[in-house]
N, C-alpha and C positions, 0 to 999 in steps of 0.2 A: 469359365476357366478352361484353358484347353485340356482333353484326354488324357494327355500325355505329361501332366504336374499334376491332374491329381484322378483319381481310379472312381470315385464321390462327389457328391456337392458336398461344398461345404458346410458344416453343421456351424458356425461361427454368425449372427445375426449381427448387423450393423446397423445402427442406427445412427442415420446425422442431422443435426441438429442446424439450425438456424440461428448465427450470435443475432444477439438483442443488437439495437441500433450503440453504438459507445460514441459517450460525448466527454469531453471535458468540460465541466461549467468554470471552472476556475482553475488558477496554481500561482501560488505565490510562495515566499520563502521566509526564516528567520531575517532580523539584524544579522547584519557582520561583524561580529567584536572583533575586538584585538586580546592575543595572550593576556590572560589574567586580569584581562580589564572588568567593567562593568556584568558584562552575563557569568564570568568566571563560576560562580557560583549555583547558576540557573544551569539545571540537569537539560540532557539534553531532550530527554523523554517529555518532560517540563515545556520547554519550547515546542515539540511538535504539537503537542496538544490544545498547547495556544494558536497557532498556526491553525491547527482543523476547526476548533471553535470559529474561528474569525473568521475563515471560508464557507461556513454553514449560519453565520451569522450574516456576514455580507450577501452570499446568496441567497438566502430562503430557502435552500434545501435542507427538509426533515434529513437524520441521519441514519433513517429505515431503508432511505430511498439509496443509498452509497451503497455500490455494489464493492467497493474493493477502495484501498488506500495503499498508495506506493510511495514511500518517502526515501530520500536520502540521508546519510549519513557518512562522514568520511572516518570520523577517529569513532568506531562503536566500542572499544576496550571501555570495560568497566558499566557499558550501559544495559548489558545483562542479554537475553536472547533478544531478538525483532523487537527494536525498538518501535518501530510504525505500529505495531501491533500493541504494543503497551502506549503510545502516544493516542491511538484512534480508542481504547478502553477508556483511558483517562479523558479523552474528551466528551463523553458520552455515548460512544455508538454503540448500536449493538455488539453485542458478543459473534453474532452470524456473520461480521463485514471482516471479509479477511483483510490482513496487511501483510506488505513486504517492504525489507526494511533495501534499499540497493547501495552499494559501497563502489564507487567509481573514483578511487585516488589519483588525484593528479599525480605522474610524477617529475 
């Protein structure tokens, strides 16, 4: 750093880190209902966790091995905080696997 921004070294240590390799082994989605048809009924926390189940069932990946779960939702009202996160609990995973829940509305 030059002289003249700072009078010291820095006492500040940085360390950086190297990301792990990121794959996506799969991504698939719910059915598409229609208004108050058929899933009307089915939470939508409910669908995602069917949805994780069936990705870790189709692939063979343990659910120790999932470092993280990003799901969609567009209408979250009513479905309580981060649904991903309550979708990837009720599917089995550990408590350690974060989730985000992402709201991208069309409009």
């Amino acid at each position: 750093m030059p002289a003249y921004l700072c009078q010291h070294e820095p006492s500040i240590t940085m360390r950086i880190s190297t990301m792990q390799d990121v794959v996506i082994v799969a991504a698939t989605r719910t059915a598409v209902g229609s208004f108050q048809g058929s899933l009307a009924a089915v939470a939508a926390v409910d669908l995602g966790a069917a949805v994780i189940r069936q990705l870790l069932a189709q692939t063979g990946v343990d659910g120790a091995q999932v470092d993280e779960v990003i799901m969609g939702q567009v209408l979250t009202a009513g479905a309580g905080q981060n649904p991903a996160r309550q979708a990837a609990i009720k599917a089995g995973l550990p408590f350690s696997v974060p989730a985000m829940t992402l709201n991208r509305a069309a409009c």
